[in-house]
TORKOL-4160 file (C-alpha; in steps of 0.2 Angstrom, whole numbers, padded with zeros to 4 digits, m for minus):
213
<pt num="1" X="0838" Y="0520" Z="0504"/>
<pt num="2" X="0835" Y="0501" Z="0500"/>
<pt num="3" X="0826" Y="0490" Z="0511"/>
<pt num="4" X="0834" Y="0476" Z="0517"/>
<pt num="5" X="0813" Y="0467" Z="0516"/>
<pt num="6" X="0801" Y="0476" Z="0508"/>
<pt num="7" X="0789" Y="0466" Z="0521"/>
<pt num="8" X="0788" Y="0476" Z="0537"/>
<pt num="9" X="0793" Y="0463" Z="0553"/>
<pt num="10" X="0778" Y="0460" Z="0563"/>
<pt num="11" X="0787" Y="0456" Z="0582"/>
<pt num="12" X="0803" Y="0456" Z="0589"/>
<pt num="13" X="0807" Y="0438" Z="0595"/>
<pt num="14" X="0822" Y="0440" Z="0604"/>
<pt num="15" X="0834" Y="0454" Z="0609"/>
<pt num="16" X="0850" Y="0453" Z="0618"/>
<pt num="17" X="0865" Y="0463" Z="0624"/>
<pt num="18" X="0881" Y="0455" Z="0633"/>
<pt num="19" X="0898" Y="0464" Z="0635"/>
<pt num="20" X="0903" Y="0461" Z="0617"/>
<pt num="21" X="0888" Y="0460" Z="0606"/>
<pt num="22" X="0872" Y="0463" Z="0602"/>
<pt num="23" X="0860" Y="0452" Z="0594"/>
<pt num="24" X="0840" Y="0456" Z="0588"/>
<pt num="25" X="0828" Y="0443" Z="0579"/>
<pt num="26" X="0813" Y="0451" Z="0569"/>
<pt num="27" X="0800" Y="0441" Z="0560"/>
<pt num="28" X="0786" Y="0442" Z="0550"/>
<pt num="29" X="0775" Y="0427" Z="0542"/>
<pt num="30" X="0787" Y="0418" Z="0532"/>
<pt num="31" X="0800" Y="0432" Z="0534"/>
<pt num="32" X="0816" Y="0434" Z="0548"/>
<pt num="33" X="0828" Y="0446" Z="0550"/>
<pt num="34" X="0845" Y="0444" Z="0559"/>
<pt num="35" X="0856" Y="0456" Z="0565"/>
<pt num="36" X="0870" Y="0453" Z="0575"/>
<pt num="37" X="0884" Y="0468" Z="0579"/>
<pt num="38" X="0900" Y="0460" Z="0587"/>
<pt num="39" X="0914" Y="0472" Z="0593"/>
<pt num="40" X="0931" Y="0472" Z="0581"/>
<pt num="41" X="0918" Y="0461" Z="0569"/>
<pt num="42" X="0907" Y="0474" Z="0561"/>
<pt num="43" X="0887" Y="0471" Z="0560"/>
<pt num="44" X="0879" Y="0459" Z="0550"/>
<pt num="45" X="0863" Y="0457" Z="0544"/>
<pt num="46" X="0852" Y="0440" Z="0537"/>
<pt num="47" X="0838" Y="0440" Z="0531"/>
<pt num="48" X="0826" Y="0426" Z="0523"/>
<pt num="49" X="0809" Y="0428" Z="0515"/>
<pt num="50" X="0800" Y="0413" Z="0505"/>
<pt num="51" X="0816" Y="0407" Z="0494"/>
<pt num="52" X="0825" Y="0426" Z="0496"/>
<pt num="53" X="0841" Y="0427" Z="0506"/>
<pt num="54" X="0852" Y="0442" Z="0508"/>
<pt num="55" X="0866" Y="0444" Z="0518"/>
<pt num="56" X="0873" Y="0462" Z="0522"/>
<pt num="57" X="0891" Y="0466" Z="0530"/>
<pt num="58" X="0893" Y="0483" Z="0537"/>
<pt num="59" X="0908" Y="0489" Z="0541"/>
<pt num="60" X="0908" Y="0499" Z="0559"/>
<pt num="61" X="0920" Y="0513" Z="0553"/>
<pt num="62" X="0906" Y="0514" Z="0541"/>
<pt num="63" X="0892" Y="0516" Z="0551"/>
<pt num="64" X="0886" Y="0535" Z="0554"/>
<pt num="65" X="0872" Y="0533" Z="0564"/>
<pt num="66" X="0859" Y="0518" Z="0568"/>
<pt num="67" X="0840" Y="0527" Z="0570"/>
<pt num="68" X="0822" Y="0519" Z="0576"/>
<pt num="69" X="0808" Y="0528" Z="0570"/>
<pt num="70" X="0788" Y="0525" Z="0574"/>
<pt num="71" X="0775" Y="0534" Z="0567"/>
<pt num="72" X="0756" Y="0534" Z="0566"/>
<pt num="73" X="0745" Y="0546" Z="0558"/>
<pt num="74" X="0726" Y="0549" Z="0573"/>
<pt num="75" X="0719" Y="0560" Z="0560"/>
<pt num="76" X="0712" Y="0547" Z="0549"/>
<pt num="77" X="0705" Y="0538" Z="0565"/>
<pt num="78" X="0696" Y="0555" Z="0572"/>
<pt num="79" X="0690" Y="0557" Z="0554"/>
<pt num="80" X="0683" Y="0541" Z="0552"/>
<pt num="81" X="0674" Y="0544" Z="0568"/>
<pt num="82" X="0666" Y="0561" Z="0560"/>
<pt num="83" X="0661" Y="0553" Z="0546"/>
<pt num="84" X="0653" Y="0540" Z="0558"/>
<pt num="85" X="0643" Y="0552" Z="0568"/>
<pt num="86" X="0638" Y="0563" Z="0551"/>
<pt num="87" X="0632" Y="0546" Z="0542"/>
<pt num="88" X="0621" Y="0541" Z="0559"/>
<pt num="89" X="0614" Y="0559" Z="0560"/>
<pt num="90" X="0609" Y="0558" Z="0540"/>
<pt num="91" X="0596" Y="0544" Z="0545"/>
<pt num="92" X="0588" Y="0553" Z="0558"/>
<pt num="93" X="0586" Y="0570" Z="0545"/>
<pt num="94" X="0579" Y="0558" Z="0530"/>
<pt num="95" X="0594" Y="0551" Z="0525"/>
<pt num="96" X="0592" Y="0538" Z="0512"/>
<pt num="97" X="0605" Y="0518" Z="0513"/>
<pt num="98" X="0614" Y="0528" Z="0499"/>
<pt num="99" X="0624" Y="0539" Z="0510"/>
<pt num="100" X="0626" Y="0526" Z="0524"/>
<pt num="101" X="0634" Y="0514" Z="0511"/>
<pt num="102" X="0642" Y="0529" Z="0506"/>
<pt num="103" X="0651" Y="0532" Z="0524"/>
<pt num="104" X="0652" Y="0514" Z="0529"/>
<pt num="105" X="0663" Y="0516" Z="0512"/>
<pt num="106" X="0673" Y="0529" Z="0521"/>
<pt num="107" X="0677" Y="0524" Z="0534"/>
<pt num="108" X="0685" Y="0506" Z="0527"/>
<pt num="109" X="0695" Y="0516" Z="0517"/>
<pt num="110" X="0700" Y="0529" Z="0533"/>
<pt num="111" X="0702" Y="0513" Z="0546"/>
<pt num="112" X="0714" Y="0505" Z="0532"/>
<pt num="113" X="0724" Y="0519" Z="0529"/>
<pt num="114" X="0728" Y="0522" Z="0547"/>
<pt num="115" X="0733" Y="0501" Z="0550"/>
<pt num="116" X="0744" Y="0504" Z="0532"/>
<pt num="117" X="0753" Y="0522" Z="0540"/>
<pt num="118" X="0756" Y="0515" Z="0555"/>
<pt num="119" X="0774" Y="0510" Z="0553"/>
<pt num="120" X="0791" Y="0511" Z="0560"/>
<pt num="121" X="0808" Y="0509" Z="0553"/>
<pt num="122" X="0826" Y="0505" Z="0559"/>
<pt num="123" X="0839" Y="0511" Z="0549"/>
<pt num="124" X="0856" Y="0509" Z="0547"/>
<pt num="125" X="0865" Y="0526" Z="0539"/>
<pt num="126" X="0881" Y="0524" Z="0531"/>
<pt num="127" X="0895" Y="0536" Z="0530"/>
<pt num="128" X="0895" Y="0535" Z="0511"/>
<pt num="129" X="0876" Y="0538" Z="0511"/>
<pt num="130" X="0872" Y="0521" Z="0509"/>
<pt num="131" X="0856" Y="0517" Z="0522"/>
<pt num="132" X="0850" Y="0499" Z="0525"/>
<pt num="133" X="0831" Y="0500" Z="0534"/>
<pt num="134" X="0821" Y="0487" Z="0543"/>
<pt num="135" X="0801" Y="0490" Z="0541"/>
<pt num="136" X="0792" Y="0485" Z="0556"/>
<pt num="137" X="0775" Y="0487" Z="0560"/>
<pt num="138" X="0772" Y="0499" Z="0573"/>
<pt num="139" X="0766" Y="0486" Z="0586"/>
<pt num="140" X="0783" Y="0476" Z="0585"/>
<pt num="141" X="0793" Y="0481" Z="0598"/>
<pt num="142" X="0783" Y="0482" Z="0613"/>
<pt num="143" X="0799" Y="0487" Z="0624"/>
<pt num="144" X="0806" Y="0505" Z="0616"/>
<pt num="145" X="0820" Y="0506" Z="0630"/>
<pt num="146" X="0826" Y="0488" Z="0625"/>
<pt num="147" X="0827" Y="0495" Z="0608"/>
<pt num="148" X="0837" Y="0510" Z="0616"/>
<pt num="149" X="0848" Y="0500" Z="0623"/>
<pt num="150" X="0851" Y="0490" Z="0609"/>
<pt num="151" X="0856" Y="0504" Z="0597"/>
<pt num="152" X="0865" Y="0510" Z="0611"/>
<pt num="153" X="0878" Y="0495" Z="0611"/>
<pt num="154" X="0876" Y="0493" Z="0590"/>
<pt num="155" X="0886" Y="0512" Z="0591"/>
<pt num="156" X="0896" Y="0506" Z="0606"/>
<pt num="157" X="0903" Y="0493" Z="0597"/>
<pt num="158" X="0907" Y="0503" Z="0581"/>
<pt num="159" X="0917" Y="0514" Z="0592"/>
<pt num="160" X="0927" Y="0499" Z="0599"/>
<pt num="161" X="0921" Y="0504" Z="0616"/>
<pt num="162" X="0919" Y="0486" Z="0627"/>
<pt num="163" X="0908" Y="0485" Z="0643"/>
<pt num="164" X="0889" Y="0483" Z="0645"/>
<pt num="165" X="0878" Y="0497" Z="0642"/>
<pt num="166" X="0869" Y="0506" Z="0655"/>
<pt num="167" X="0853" Y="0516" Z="0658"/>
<pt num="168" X="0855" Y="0523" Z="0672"/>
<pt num="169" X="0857" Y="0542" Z="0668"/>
<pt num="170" X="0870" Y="0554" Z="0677"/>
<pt num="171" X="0859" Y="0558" Z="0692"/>
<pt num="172" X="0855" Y="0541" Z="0695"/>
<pt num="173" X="0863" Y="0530" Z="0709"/>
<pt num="174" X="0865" Y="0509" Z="0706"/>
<pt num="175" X="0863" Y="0499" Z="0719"/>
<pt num="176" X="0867" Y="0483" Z="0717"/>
<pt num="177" X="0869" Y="0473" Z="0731"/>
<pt num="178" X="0851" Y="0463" Z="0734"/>
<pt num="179" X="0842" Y="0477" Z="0726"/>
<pt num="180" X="0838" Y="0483" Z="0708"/>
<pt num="181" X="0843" Y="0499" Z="0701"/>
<pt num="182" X="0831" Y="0515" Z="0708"/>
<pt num="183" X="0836" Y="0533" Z="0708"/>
<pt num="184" X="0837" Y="0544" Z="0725"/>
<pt num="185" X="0820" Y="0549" Z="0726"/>
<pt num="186" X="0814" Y="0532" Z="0723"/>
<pt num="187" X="0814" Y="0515" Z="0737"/>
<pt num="188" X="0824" Y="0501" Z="0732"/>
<pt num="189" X="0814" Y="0488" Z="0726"/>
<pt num="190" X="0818" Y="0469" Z="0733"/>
<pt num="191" X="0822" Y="0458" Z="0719"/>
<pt num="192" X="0809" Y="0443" Z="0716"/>
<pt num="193" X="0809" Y="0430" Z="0731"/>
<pt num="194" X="0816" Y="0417" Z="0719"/>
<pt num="195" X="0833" Y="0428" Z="0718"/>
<pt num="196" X="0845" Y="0424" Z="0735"/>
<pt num="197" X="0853" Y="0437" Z="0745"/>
<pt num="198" X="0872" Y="0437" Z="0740"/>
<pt num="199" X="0882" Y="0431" Z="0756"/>
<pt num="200" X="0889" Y="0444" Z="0769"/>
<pt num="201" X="0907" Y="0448" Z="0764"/>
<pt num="202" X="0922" Y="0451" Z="0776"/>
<pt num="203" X="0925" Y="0466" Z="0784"/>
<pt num="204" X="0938" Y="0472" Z="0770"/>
<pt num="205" X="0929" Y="0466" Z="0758"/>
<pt num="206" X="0915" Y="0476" Z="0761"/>
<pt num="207" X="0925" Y="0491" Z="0761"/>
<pt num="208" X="0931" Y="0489" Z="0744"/>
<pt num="209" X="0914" Y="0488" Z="0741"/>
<pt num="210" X="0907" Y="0503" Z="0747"/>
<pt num="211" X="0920" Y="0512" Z="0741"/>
<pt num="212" X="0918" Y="0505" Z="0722"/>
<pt num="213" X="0900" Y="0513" Z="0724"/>
């Protein structure tokens, strides 16, 4: 499974998803990935890092599966934070600087493997068992639904299916006229001030527009 960087992206600067396409921008210090799936135009992926470029072309009958993965490891914190209490109680029962330097040494090493461990991973899997994946740290997409949403239309497009994608699941009611989308149990909530009320339509109009819903 090759990497397409061996340096994991430290933020997601931009994500966006339009009827035909969808585009993600992820960065790291002196490193930036592109990858932008177009339908009927496969998905491409740039990449820069220092004076390394790459350039991938998948082709979306290709394309098997697209898979986000985050993972993080609490054991090494909650270890850390025994070896914390043990070295703290050693001083109190005649514990020489020796095993606090000791612990303190511990605990580095604990604290470091949990920030190294704590990554995630998008990956691109191939029909003819060729993977491309994306390190990230585990702190870079601050939005996992976006991302949802985003692999959603990558697999949409490979299916030559057109159309936005949606996350409104089945038991779910959109309402769309001066209001954002809420389920049945919920109150519709007013869109923000700066938004304007779309203007009343005539009678038949308005028909045709209940009905659609």
């Amino acid at each position: 499974m090759p990497n397409v960087l061996d340096v994991p992206m430290k933020r997601t600067e931009n994500i966006t998803i339009s009827e035909d396409s969808a585009y993600a921008v992820l960065s790291a210090r002196r490193a930036r990935i592109e990858i932008n799936s177009t339908i009927n135009k496969g998905i491409q992926i740039n990449s820069s890092y220092k004076s390394e470029q790459v350039s991938i072309g998948i082709n979306d009958y290709y394309l098997a599966s697209v898979t986000y993965r985050k993972r993080t490891y609490p054991i090494y914190i909650i270890l850390s934070f025994i070896i914390a209490f043990l070295g703290s109680g050693s001083l109190f029962f005649g514990g020489g600087p020796a095993e606090l330097l000791v612990s303190t040494f511990l605990i580095m090493i604990l604290l470091f493997i949990y920030y190294y461990t704590r990554m995630a991973r998008l990956s691109f899997r191939l029909a003819d068992e060729q993977d491309y994946d994306i390190l990230l740290e585990s702190s870079a997409v601050n939005d996992s639904q976006l991302m949802q949403l985003f692999i959603q239309k990558v697999l949409m497009n490979s299916l030559k299916v057109e159309g936005f994608v949606s996350n409104v699941k089945p038991n779910e009611k959109p309402i769309q006229s001066g209001f954002q989308t809420s389920t049945p149990n919920q109150m519709p909530q007013p869109l923000p001030p700066q938004q304007q009320m779309p203007q009343p339509l005539p009678p038949q109009q308005q028909m045709y527009q209940f009905n659609q819903q």
